[in-house]
N, CA, C and O atoms as a DFTB+ gen file, in Angstrom:
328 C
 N C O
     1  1     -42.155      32.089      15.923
     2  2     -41.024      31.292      15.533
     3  2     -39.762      31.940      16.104
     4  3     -39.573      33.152      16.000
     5  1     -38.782      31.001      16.792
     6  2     -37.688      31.643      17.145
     7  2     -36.323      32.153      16.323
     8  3     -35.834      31.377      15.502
     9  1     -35.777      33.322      16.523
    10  2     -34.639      33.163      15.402
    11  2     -33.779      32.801      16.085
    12  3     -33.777      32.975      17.303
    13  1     -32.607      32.057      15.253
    14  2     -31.530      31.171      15.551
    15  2     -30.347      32.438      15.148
    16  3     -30.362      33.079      14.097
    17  1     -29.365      32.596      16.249
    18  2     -28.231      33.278      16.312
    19  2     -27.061      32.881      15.995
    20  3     -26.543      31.920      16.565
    21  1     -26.543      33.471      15.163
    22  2     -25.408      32.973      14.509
    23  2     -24.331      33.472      15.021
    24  3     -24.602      34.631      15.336
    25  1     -23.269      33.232      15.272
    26  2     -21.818      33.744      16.090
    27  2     -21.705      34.505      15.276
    28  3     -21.993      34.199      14.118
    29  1     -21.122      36.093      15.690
    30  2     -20.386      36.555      14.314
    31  2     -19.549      36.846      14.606
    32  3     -19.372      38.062      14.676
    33  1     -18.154      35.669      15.081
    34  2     -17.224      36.000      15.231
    35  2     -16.678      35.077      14.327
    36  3     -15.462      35.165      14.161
    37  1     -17.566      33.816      13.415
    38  2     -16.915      33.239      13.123
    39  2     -16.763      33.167      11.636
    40  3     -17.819      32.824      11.105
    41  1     -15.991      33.337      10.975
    42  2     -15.769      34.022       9.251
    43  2     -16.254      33.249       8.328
    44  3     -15.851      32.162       7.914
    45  1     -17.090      33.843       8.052
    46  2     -17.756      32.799       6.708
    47  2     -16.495      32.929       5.414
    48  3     -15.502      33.605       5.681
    49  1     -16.569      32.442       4.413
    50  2     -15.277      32.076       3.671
    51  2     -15.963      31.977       2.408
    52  3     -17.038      31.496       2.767
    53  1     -16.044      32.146       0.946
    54  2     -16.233      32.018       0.079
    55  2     -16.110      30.885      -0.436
    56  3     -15.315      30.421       0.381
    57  1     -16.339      29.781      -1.418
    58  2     -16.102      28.976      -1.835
    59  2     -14.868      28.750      -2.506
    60  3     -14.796      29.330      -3.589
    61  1     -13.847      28.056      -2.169
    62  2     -12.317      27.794      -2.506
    63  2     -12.472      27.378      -4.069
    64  3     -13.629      27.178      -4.440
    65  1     -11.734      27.269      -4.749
    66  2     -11.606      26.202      -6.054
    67  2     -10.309      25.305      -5.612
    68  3      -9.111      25.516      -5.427
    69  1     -11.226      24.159      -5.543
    70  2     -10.435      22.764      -5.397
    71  2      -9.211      23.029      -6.309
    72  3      -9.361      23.812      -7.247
    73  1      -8.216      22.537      -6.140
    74  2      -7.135      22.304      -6.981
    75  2      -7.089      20.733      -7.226
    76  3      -7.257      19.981      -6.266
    77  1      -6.891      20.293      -8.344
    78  2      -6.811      18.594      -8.898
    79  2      -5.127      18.962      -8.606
    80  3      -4.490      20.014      -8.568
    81  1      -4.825      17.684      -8.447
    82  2      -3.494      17.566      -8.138
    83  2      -3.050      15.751      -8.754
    84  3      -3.393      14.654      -8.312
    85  1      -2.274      16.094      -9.781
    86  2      -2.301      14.720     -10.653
    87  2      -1.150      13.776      -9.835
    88  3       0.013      14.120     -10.045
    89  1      -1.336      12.717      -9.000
    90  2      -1.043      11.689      -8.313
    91  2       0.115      11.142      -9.310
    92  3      -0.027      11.050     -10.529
    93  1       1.045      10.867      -8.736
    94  2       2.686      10.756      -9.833
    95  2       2.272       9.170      -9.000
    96  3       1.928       8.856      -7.861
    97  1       2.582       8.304     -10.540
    98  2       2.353       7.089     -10.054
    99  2       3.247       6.235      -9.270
   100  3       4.473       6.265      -9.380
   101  1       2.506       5.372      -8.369
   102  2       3.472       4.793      -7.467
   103  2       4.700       3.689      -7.714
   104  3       4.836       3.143      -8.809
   105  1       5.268       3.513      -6.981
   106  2       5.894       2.055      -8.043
   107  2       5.092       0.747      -8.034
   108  3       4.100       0.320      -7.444
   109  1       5.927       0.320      -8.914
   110  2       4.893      -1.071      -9.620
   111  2       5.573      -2.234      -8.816
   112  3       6.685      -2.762      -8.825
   113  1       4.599      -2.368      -8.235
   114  2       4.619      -4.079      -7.225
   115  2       4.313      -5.598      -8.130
   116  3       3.551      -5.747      -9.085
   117  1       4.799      -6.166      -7.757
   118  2       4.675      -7.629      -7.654
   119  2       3.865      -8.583      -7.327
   120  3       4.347      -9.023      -6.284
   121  1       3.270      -8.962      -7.482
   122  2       2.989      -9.749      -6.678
   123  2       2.780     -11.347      -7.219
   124  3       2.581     -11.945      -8.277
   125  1       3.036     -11.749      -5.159
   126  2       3.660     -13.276      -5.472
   127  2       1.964     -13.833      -4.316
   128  3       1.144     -13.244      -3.612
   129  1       2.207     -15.131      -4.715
   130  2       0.609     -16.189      -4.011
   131  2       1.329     -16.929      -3.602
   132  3       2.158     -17.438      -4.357
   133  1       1.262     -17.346      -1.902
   134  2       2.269     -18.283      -1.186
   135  2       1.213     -19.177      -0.830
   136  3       0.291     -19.028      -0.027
   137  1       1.565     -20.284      -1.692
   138  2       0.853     -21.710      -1.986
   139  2       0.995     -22.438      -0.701
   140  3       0.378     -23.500      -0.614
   141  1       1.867     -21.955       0.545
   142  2       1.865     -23.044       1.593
   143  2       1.040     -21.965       2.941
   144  3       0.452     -22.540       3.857
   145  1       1.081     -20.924       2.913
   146  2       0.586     -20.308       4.242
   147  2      -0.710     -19.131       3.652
   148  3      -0.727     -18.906       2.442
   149  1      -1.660     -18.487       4.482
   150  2      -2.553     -17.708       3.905
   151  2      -1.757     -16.179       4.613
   152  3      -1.768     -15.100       4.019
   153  1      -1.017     -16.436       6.163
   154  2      -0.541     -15.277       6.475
   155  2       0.710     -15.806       7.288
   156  3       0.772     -16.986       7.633
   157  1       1.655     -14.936       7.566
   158  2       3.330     -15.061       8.207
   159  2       3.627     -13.903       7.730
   160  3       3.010     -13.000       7.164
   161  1       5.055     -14.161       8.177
   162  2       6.098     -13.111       8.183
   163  2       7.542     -13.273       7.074
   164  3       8.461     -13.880       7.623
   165  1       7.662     -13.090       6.492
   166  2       9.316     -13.217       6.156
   167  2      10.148     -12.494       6.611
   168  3      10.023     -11.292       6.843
   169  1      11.280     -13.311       6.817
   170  2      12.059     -12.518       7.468
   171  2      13.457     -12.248       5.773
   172  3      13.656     -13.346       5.253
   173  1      14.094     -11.319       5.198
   174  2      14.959     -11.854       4.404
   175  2      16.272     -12.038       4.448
   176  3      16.781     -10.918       4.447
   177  1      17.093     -12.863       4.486
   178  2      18.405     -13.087       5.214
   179  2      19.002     -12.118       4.994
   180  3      19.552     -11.860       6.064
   181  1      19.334     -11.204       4.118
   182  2      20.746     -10.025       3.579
   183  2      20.357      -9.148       4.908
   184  3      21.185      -9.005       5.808
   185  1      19.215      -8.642       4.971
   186  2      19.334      -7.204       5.595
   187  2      17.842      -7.355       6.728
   188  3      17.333      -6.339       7.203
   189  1      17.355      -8.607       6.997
   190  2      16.569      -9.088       8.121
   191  2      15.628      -7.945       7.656
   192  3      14.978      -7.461       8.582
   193  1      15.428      -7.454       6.543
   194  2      13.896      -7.058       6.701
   195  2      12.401      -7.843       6.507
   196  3      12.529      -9.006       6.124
   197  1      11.285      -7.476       6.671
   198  2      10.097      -8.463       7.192
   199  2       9.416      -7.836       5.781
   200  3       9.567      -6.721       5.283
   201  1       8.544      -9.076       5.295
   202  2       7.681      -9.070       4.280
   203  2       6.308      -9.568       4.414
   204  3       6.064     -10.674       3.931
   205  1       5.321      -8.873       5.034
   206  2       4.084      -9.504       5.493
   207  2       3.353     -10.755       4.065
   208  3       3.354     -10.498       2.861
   209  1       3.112     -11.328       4.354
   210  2       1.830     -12.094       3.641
   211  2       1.194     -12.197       4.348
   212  3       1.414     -12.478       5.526
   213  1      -0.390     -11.876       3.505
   214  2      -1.487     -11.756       3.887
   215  2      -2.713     -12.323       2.922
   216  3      -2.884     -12.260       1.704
   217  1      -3.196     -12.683       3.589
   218  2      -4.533     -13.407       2.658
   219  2      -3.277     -14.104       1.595
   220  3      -3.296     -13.368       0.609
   221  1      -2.532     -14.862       1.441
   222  2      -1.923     -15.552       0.704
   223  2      -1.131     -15.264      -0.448
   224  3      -0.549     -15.917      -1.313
   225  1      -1.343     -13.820      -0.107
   226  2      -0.427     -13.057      -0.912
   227  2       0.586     -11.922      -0.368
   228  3       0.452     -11.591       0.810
   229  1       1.844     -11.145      -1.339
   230  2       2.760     -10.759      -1.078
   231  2       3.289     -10.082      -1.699
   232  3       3.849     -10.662      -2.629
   233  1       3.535      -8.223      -1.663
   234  2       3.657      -7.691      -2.949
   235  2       4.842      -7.214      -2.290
   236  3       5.055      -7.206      -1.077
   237  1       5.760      -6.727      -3.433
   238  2       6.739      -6.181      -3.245
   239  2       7.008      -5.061      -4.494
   240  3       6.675      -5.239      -5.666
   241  1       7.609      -4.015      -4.018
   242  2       8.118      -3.242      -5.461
   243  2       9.251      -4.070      -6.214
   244  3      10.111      -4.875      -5.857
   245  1       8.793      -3.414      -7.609
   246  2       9.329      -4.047      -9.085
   247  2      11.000      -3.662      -8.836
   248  3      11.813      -4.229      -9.566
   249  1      11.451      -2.766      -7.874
   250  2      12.714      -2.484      -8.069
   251  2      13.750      -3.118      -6.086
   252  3      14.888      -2.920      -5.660
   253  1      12.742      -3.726      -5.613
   254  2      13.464      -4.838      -4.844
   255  2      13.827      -6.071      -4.915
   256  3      13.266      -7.071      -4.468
   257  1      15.284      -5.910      -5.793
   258  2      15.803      -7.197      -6.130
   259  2      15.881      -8.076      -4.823
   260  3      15.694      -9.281      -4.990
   261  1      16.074      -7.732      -3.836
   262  2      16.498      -8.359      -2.929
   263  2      15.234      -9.302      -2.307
   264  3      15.470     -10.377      -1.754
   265  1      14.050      -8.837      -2.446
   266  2      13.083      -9.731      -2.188
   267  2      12.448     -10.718      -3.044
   268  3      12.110     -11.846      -2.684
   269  1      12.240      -9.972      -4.770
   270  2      12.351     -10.755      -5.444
   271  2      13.333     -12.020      -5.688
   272  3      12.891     -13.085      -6.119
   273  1      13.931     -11.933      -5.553
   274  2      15.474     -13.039      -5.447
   275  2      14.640     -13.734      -4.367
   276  3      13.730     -14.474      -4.743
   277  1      14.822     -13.598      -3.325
   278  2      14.161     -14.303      -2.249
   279  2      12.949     -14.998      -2.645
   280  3      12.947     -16.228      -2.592
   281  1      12.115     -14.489      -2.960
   282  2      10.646     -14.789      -3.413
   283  2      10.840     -16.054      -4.342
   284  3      10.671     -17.240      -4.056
   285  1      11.222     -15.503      -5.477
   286  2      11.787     -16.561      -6.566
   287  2      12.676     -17.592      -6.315
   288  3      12.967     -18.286      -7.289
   289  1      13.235     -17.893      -5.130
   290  2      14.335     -18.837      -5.013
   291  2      13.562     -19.988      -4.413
   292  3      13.982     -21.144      -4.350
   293  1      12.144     -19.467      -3.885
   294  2      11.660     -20.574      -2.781
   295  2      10.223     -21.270      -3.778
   296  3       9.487     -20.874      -4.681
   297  1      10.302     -21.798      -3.427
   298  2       8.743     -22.683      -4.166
   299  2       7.629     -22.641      -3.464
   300  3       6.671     -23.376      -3.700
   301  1       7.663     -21.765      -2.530
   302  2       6.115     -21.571      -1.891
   303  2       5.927     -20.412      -2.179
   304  3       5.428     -19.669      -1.333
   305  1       6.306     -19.883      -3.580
   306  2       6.295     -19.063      -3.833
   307  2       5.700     -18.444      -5.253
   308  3       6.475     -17.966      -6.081
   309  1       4.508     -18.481      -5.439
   310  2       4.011     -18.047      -7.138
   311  2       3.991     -17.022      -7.418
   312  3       2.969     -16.446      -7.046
   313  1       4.984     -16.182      -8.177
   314  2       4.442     -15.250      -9.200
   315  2       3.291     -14.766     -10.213
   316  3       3.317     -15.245     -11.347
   317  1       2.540     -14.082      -9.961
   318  2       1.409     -13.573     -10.671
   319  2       1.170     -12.744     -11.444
   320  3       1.435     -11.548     -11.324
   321  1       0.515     -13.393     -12.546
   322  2       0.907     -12.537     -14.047
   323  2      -0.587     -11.031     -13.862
   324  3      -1.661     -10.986     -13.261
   325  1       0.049     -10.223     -14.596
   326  2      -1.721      -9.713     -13.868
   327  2      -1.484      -9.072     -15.578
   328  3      -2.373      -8.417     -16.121
């Protein structure tokens, strides 16, 4: 049987202890169901930023008035209770 050679240049390492690291929660999105398209673009008039929809939906964070406003002003536009 042949023996298999191991580099020994390369440092074996002890087993680490994982550190858990508690995930600070993200912000809380929105989301809206656009009853006329399944995917597009928005564009939003104040500050021309783009809001993908996808698969017929469209999330936004809870603290962008500026899209919400938008969102809510148009009627192809459903809010979703979750």
């Amino acid at each position: 049987m042949a023996k298999t050679d191991v580099p020994t240049n390369v440092p074996q390492t002890a087993a680490e202890p994982v550190l858990q690291t508690l995930a600070a929660p993200g912000p809380t999105l929105m989301k809206f169901r656009d009853k006329v398209f399944t995917s597009r673009l928005l564009i939003l008039p104040e500050t021309e930023r783009s809001l993908p929809v996808a698969k017929a939906m469209v999330e936004v964070p809870s603290a962008d008035s500026e899209a919400i406003r938008f969102l809510k002003a148009h009627d192809d536009f459903e809010l979703l209770k979750e």
